[in-house]
Every structure is written in structure tokens, then in C-alpha cells.
FIMI-859858 format. One line per field, with one value per residue (C-alpha): residue number from 1; residue in one letter; x, y negated, z negated. Coordinates in Angstrom, 1 decimal, decimal comma. Layout:
// residues N
seq = [NUM ...]
type = [A ...]
c1 = [X ...]
c2 = [Y ...]
c3 = [Z ...]
END
This chain:
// residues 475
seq = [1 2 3 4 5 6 7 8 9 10 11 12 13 14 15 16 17 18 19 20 21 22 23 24 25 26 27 28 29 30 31 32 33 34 35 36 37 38 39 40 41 42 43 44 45 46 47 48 49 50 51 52 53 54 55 56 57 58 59 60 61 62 63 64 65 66 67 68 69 70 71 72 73 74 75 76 77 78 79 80 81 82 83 84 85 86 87 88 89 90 91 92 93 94 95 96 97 98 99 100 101 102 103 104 105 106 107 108 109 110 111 112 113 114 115 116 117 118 119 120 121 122 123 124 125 126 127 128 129 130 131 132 133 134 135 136 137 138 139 140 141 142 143 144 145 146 147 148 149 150 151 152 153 154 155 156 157 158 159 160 161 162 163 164 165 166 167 168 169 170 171 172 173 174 175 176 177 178 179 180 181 182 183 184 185 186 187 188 189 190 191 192 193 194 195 196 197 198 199 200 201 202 203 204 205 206 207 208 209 210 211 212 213 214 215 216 217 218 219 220 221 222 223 224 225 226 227 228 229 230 231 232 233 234 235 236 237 238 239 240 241 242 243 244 245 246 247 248 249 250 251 252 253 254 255 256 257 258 259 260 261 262 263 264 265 266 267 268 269 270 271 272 273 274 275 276 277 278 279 280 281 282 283 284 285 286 287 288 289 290 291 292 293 294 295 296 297 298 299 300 301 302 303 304 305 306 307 308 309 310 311 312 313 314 315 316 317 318 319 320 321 322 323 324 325 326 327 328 329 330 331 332 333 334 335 336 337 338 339 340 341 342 343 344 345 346 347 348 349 350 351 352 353 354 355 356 357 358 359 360 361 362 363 364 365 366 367 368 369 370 371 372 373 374 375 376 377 378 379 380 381 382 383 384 385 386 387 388 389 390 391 392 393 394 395 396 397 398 399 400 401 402 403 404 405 406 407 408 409 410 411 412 413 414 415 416 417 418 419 420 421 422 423 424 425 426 427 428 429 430 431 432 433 434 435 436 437 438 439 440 441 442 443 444 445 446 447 448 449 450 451 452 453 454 455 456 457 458 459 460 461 462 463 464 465 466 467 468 469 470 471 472 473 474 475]
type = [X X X X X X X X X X X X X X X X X X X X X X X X X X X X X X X X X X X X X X X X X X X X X X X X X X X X X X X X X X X X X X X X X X X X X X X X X X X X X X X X X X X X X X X X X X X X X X X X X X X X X X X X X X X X X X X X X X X X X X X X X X X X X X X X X X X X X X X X X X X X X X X X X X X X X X X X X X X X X X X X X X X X X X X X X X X X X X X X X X X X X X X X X X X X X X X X X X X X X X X X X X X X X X X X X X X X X X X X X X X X X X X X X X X X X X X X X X X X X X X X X X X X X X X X X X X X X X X X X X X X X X X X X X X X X X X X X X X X X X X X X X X X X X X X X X X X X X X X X X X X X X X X X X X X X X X X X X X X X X X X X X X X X X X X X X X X X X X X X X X X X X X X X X X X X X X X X X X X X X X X X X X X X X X X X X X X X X X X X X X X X X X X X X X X X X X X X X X X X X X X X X X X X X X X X X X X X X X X X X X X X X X X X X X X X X X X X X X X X X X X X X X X X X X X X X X X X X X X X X X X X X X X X X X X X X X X X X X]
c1 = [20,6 20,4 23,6 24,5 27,4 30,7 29,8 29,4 28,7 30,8 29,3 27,2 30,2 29,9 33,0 33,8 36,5 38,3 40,5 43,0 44,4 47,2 50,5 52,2 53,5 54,1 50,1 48,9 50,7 48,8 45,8 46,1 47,5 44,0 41,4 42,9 42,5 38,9 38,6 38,5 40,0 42,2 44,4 46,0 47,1 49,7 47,4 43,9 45,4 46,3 43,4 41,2 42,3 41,8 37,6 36,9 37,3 36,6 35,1 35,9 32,5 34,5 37,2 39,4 41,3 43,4 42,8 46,0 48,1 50,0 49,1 45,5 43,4 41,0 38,6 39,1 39,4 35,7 34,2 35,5 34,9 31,2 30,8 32,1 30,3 27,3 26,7 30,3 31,1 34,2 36,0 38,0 41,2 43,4 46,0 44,9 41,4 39,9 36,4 36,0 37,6 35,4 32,2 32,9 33,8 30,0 28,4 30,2 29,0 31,4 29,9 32,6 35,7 38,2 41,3 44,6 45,7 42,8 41,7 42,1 38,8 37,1 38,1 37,2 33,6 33,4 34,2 31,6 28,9 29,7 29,4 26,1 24,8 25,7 24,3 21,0 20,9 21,9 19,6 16,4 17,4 17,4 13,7 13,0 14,1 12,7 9,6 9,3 9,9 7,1 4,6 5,9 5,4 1,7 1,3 2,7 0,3 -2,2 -3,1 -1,9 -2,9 -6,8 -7,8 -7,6 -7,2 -5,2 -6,7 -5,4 -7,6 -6,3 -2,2 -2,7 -4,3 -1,9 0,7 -1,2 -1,3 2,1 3,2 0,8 1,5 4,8 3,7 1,4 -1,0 -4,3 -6,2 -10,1 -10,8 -14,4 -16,3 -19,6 -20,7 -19,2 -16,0 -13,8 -13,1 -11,9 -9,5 -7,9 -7,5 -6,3 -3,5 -2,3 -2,0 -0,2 2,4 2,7 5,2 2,9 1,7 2,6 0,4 -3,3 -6,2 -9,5 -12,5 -15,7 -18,9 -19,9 -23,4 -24,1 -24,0 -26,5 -24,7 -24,0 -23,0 -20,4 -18,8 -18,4 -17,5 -14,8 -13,3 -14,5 -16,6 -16,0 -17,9 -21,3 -21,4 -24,6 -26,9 -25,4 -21,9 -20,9 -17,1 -14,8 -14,1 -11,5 -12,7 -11,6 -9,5 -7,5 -7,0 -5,8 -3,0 0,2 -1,8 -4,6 -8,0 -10,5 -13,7 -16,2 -19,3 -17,7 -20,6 -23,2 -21,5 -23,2 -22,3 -21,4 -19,3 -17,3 -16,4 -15,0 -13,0 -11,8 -10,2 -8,4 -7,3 -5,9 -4,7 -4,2 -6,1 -9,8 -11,8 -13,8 -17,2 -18,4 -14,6 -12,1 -8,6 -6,8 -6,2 -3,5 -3,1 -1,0 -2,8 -2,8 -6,6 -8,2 -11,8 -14,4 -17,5 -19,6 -21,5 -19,9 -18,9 -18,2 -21,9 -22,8 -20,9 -23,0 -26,4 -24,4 -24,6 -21,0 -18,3 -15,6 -12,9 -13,4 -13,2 -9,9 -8,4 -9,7 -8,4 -5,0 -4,7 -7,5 -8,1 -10,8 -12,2 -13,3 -16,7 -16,6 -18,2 -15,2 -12,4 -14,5 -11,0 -11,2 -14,5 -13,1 -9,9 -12,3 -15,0 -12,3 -10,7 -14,5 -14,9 -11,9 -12,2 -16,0 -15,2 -13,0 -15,6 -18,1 -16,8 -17,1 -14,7 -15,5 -13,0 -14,0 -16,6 -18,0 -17,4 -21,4 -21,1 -18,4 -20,0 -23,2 -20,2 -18,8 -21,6 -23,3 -23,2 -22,6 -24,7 -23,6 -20,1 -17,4 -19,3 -22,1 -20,1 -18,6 -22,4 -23,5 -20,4 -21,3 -24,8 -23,2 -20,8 -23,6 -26,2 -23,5 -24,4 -21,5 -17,9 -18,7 -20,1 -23,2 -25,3 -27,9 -26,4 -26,2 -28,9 -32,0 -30,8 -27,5 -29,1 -31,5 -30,9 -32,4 -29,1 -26,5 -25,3 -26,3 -28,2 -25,9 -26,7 -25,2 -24,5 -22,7 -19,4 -19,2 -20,6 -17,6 -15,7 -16,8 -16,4 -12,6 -11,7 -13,1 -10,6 -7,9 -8,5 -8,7 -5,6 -3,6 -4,6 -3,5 -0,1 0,3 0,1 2,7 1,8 3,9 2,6 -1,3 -0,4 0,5 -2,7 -4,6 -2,5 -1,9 1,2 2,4 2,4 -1,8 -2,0 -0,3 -2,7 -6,1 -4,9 -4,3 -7,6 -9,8 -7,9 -6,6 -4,2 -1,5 -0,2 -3,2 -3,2 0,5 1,6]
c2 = [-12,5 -9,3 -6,6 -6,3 -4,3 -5,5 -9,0 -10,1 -13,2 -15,3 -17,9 -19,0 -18,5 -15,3 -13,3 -11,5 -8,8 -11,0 -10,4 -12,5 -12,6 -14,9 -13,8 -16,8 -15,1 -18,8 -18,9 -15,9 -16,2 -19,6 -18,5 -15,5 -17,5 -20,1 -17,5 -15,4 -18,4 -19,0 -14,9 -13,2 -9,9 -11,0 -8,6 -9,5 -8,6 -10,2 -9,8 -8,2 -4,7 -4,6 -6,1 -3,5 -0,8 -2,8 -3,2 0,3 1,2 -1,1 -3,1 -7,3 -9,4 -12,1 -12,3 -15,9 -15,2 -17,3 -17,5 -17,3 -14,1 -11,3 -8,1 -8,7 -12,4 -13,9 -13,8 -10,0 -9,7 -10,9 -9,2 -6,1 -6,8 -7,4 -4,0 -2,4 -4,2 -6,6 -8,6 -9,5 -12,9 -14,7 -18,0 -19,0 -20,7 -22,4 -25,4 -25,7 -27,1 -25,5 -26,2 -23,0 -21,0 -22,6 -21,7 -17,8 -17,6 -19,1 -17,1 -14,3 -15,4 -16,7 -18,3 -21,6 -23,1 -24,7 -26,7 -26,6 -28,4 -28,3 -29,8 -26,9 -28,3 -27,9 -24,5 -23,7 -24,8 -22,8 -20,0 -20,4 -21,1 -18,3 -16,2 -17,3 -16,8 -13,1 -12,8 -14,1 -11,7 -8,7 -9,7 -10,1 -6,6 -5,1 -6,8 -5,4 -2,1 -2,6 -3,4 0,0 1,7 0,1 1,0 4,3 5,0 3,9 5,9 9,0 8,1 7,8 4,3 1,2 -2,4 -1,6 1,1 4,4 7,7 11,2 12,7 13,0 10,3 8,0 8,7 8,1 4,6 3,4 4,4 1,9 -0,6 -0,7 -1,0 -3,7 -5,9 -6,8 -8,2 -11,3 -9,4 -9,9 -7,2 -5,6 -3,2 -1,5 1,0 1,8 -0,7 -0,3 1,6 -1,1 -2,8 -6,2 -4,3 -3,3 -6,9 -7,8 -4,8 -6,1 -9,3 -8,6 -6,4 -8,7 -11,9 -14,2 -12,4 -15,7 -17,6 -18,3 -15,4 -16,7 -14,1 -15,3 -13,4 -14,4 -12,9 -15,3 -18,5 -19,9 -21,4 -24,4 -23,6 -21,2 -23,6 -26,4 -23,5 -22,2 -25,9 -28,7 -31,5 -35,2 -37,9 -38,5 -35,5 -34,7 -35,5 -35,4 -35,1 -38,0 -37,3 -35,0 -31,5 -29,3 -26,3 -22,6 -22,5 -24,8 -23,8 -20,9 -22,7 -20,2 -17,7 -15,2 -15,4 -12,5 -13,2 -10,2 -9,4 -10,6 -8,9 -11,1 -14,4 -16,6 -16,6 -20,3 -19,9 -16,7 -19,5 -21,9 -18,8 -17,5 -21,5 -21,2 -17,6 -18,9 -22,7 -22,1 -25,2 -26,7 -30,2 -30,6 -30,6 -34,1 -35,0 -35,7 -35,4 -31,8 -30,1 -27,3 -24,2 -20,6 -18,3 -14,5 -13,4 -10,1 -9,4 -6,7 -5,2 -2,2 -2,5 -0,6 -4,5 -2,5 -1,9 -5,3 -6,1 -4,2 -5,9 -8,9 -10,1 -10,4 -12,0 -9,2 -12,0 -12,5 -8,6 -7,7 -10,8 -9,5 -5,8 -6,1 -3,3 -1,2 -0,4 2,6 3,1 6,4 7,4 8,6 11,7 12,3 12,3 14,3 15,3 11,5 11,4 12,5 10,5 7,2 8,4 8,4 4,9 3,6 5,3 3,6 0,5 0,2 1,5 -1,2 -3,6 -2,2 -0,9 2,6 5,5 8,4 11,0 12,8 13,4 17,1 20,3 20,2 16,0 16,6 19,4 16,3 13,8 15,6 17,3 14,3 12,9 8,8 7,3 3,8 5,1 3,8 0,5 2,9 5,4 2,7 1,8 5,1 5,7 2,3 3,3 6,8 4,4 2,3 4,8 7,5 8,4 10,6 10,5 13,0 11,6 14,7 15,6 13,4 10,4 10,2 9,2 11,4 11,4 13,1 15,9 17,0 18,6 15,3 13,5 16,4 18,6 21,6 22,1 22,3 25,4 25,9 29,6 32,0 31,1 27,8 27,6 29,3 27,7 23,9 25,3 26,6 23,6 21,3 23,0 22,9 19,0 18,4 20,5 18,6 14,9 16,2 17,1 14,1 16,2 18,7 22,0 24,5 22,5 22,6 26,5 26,9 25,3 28,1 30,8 30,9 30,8 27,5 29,8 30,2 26,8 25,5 27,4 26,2 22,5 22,7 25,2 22,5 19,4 17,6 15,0 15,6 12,2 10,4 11,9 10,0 7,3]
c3 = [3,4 5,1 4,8 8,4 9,5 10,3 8,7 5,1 3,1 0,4 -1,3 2,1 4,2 6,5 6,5 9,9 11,5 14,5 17,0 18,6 21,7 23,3 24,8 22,3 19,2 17,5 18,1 17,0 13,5 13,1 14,1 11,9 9,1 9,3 9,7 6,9 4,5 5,5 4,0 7,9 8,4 11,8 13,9 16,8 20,5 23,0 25,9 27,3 28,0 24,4 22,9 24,5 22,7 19,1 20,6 19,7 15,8 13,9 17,0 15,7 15,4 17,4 19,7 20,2 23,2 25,5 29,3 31,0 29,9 32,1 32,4 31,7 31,2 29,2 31,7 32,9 28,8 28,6 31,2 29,9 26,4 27,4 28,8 25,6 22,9 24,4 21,2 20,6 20,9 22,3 22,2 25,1 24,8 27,2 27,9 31,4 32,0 34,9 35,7 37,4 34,7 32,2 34,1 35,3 31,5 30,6 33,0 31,6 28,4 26,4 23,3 23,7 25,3 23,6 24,8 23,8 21,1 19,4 15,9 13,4 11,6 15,4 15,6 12,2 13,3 16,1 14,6 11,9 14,8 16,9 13,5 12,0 15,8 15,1 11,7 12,7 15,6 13,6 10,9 13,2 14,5 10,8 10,4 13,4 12,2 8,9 10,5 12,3 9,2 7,5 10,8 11,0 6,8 7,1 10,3 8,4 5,9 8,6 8,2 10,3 8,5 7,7 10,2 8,8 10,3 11,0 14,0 17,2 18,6 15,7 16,0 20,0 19,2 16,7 19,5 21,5 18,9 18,6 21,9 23,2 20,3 21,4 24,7 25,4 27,7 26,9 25,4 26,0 23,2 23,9 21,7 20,1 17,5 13,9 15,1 14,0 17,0 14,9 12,5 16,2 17,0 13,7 13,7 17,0 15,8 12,4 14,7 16,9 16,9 16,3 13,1 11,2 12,9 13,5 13,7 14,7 14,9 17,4 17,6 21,4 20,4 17,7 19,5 22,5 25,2 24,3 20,6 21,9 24,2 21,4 18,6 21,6 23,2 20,6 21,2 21,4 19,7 20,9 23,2 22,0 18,7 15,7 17,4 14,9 15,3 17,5 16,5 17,6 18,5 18,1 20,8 19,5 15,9 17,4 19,2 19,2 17,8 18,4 19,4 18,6 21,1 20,3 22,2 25,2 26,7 25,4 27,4 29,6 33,1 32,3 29,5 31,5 34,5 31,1 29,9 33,1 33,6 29,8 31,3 34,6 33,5 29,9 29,5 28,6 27,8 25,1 24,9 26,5 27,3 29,6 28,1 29,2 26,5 27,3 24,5 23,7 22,7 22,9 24,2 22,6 23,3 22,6 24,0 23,2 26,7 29,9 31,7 35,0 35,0 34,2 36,9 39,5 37,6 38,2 34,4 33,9 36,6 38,4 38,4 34,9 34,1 36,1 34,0 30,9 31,5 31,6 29,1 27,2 23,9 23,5 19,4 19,0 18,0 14,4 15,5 17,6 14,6 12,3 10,4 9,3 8,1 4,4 4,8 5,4 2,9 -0,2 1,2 0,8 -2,6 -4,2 -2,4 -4,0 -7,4 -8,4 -6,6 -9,0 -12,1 -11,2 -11,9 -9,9 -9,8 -6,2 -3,9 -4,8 -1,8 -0,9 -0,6 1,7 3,9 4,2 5,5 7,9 9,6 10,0 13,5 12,3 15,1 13,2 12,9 10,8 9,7 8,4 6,4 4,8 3,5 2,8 0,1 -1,0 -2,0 -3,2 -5,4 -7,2 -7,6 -9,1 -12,8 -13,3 -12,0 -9,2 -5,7 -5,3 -2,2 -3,8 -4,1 -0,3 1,7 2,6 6,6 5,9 3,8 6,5 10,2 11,4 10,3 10,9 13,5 11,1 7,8 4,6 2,5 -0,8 -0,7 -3,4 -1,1 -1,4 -4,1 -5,9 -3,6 -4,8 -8,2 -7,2 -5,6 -8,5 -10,6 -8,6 -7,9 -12,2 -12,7 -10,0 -11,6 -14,8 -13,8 -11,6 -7,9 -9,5 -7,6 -9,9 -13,4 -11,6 -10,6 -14,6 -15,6 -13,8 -14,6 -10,5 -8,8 -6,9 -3,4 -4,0 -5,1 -2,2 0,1 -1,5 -1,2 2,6 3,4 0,9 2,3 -0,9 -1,2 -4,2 -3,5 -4,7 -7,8 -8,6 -10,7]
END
């Protein structure tokens, strides 16, 4: 179980800081006398006035207090109380049953009511209710906290699940990410092909509360028509050939969960009236059937075609679009997060080097100028390919100019020509050694300075003016 403050468990049984309040010294002495020997830390008050100067330090998890008191009720008590401290709970007590007591005190939200005399074992129940009710509430709150931690350590590290990135561009979107994940609202994420438009949906959806349940991924262009509406609702027995049983379809296995529709672009005018229904009535038949089949799900599509234009060629329904934008997702260009392009190349070159058998230690200065001057017309899907090939072909533990492809070593391929001049020439061969001295003393800066017979001040400069990452050089 979760620590969470002001409450603590023994042996299963959650141990709590309570208050009570009644103007009957005989009953706050019993009361004190049974909590205590369940292990609570109880202090007491003879009436509301009193009690609310014991709600500030500590403030009590739990508060058993009788209605009828002078100076100051239970009711007035719990009214107050709520202002104070919103997730403390309170147990009413009272020897007068009053229907209209016992509902302002609900609606104030009192967690119970119980009448006097009351069965010791009862009470004891309560009181254990009322406290595992706070326990689970602080301990979603430190997931929840816990959870914002994690997001905001792999945004530091600038990465958020798979999607990888430190630019501007890239902190703005995980931003976005973050926020619509923790609404239902459905979702259009739109980009150039290969920007990663999936690894959007799929970071939404891991955020999000329904992160333990389904993910289903549909690529609208890869179907005909009717494929995509029997892949998307099901089909029933005998709906068409070979239909030689029913089949629930994606829609379905996606029940409280997500649904990833790519390529909404490429849909049939027919299959965007069947979609706009599911949007509207949250409901759908199956292929050749007539039972209503009614499903939660949380809707994320994609398009790399400008749908406000297809809307003007009439190719794609304006209904259909407004219900679809709710809130937009735009994936950068790789070409517009150029300070990525190095980030993403060494991701690649470590993911394909245990794929492969490879060890390469780093991708060399001239490699590097190829990477990022190139304009990535296929983006992020592409680079990933290109390091592949770089990965597999590589005969020494150094990714070269040659090893990349013949398009990003000419001005055909890249915004400018790479030269290898005396510069950076000396320069590659400066930040090689640099690179080699920081692996060997494990991303140390003052060891790596000693190496060279440099001084940690210089060595700190050259990593940040040649972009290297000491931490990836750590155990």
C-alpha cells in the first residue's frame, strides 16, 4: 500500500488521527477509550467551536461528531469542517432521529449517520469504511502524482512513451499529449506521412485512463469498402460468402478502450455516414445484422490530406469533420525540428544494434553534418530506415558519411553540400576524442578533462558546442 500522509497501516488495518466531538464527557471517554484500542490517535472536543480549533495542526483524517451541541452543532461543525479540509470525512451522531437533519448532513456530505445507542462493532465498521475510503483516495492521488513525475522525467529527457524529441515543436506537443489524454474528446492528429502520427495516438492512450485497456490500430486506406465496414462493426453469419460465422469487429474489441482509425482521409463517403452514427449514438449493427450493438470507446483518427479541402471537392463529409475535430494534434515535419534529427538518429542506432548484433560506438562529425542538412521529405519513418541501412552495412564501430545513402551525400538530398574542410575536420577529430574519453570515465567531465590534459571548464564547453550526451555514456 501506498504511504499517504496522516494515515498508516497495521497489519491490513489502517490506522487514522480522529477527532471527536460531543458535549457528553461520559461519551467522549468511551469513544476515546474504543478507538484507542483499535490503535487510532483520538483527541477530543465538547462542542463545534472547540473542535474547530483541533482541524488545523495536525488536521484528523476523520471526525465522529454528535448533532445536537450548544454553542456550535454537528451540522454547522460539518459545514465548516468541509470548508477547511474538503477530503475529511465525518460521522454524524445523534439520539434524535430527524429526517431533515440526516439529509442537510448528506448533502453536506457526511460519509454516515449513526443513531444513538449504537452497536460498538457498527461503529467500529464505520469507522473502518469511512477510512479505507480515504486511503484509496489519497493513494490514487499519489499515482496520480507519481504518474506526473514519470511524464515529466521522460519529458526532461525529451521523450514521452515512443516519440522522441527536444525541440520546441516537440516539448509544445508533449504539452498537448498530456493534457488531452485526460479527457474523452475525440482526437484528429494530422501530419505528413512517416511523422509518427500512431506513436501520438498510442501516447494519448497510455496517459490516458483507459491505458489498461484496449488499443486497436486501423489503416482506413488498406481496406475497400466493404472490408472496412466488416474489419470496423463485425459481420454476422451468412452476410456474405464465406461469412461462415459472426465476427466481432474492431469496434468492438475496442470496447472501453481506444480506437486508432488512420487514413481517415482515404474513407468512403459510405463508411463516414456509419462512423458519424457510432460518433453521435455510440452505437452500430453488424455487418448483415440487426441487433444494436452500443460501445465506449475513445475515437483518435489521422490524416495526412488537408480534409477542409476535401470538403470543398466534396470527397469527405463537413458533419463528419466538425465531429472529428474536437481537438487537433499537428506532427511536425522532421525538417522542422532539425535539433532532433541527432537525438532520433542515435535512438535508431541503438535500437538497430541490438536488433542486429552490431556495436557501434557513434555516428562520426561529417555523418552527422549529412543527417541534419538533409531535408527528410519521408520524415521520421525514413530516417529511421536510412540508420538502419547505416547499422547493417557498418564495417567498423563508427557510422561514416558512406554508409548513408547516396541522396543525403549530395545537394540533391540536402539543403547544402557537406564539405570536409581543415575545420571540421579537426574538429571531428576533437570531438571523437572527447566522445572516447567521456565513455571511459563513465560521462565524468573532470576524469574525461584529466584524460586530455584539459580542464573540466573546456571540456564542458565542447560537449554543449558538439551536442553530446554524458548520460548515455553511464552505467
Amino acid at each position: 500500500m501506498i504511504k499517504t500522509k496522516g494515515l498508516r497501516a497495521t497489519n491490513n488495518e489502517i490506522m487514522a488521527n480522529i477527532l471527536v466531538v460531543d458535549d457528553e464527557l461520559g461519551m467522549r471517554q468511551f469513544l476515546t477509550h474504543l478507538l484507542q484500542r483499535e490503535g487510532h490517535v483520538v483527541r477530543v472536543a465538547a462542542n463545534g467551536r472547540e473542535a474547530l480549533d483541533l482541524l488545523r495542526e495536525p488536521p484528523p483524517d476523520l471526525i465522529i461528531s454528535d448533532i445536537r451541541m450548544p454553542d456550535m452543532g454537528g451540522v454547522d461543525l460539518l459545514r465548516a469542517a468541509r470548508e477547511m479540509l474538503p477530503d475529511v470525512e465525518v460521522i454524524m451522531m445523534t439520539a434524535f432521529a430527524n429526517v431533515d437533519t440526516a439529509r442537510e448532513a448528506f448533502l453536506l456530505g457526511a460519509y454516515d449517520f449513526v443513531q444513538k445507542p449504537f452497536d460498538n462493532d457498527l461503529l467500529k465498521e464505520t469507522v473502518t469504511r469511512a477510512l479505507e475510503k480515504i486511503s484509496l483516495v489519497k493513494e490514487k492521488e499519489a499515482l496520480l502524482e507519481e504518474n506526473k513525475a514519470l511524464i515529466h522525467g521522460q519529458r526532461t529527457r525529451g521523450k514521452l512513451g515512443n516519440i522522441i524529441g527536444q525541440s520546441g515543436r516537440m516539448d509544445a506537443l508533449f504539452q498537448m499529449i498530456e493534457t488531452v489524454s485526460q479527457v474523452p474528446s475525440t482526437v484528429l492528429v494530422t501530419g505528413e506521412s512517416g511523422t509518427g502520427k500512431e506513436l501520438v495516438a498510442r501516447a494519448i492512450h497510455d496517459l490516458s485512463p483507459r491505458a489498461e485497456k484496449p488499443f486497436v490500430s486501423v489503416n482506413c486506406g488498406a481496406f475497400t469498402e466493404t472490408l472496412l465496414e466488416s474489419e470496423l462493426f463485425g459481420y454476422v453469419k451468412g452476410s456474405f460468402t464465406g461469412a461462415n460465422t459472426n465476427r466481432k469487429g474492431l469496434f468492438e474489441a475496442a470496447n472501453s478502450g481506444t480506437i486508432f482509425l488512420d487514413e481517415i482521409g482515404e474513407m468512403s463517403p459510405a463508411m463516414q455516414v456509419k462512423l458519424l452514427r457510432v460518433l453521435q449514438e455510440r452505437e452500430f449493427e453488424r455487418l448483415g445484422g440487426v441487433e444494436t450493438i452500443k460501445v465506449n470507446v475513445r475515437l483518435i483518427v489521422a490524416t495526412n490530406k488537408d480534409l477542409e479541402e476535401a470538403i470543398k471537392r466534396s470527397q469527405f463529409r463537413e458533419d463528419l469533420y466538425y465531429r472529428l475535430n474536437v481537438f487537433t494534434i499537428f506532427m511536425p515535419p522532421l525538417r522542422e525540428r532539425k535539433p532532433d534529427i541527432l537525438l532520433l538518429a542515435e535512438h535508431f542506432v541503438e535500437k538497430f544494434e541490438r536488433e542486429h548484433g552490431k556495436s557501434i560506438k557513434r555516428i562520426s562529425t561529417p555523418a552527422i553534418d549529412m543527417l541534419t542538412s538533409y531535408h527528410w521529405p519521408g520524415n521520421v519513418r525514413e530516417l529511421e530506415n536510412v540508420i538502419e541501412r547505416a547499422v547493417l552495412i557498418c564495417d567498423s564501430n563508427v557510422i561514416h558519411g558512406h554508409h548513408l545513402p547516396p541522396s543525403l551525400q549530395t545537394a540533391e538530398g540536402s539543403d547544402t553540400v557537406t564539405r570536409l574542410s581543415l575545420t571540421s575536420a579537426m574538429e571531428a577529430y576533437e570531438r571523437d576524442l572527447i566522445q572516447d574519453a567521456l565513455k571511459t570515465s563513465r560521462g565524468n567531465r573532470a576524469k574525461a578533462a584529466k584524460l586530455l590534459d584539459s580542464t573540466e571548464r573546456i571540456i564542458g564547453y565542447k560537449v554543449k558546442k558538439y551536442g553530446l550526451r554524458c548520460e548515455r555514456f553511464r552505467s
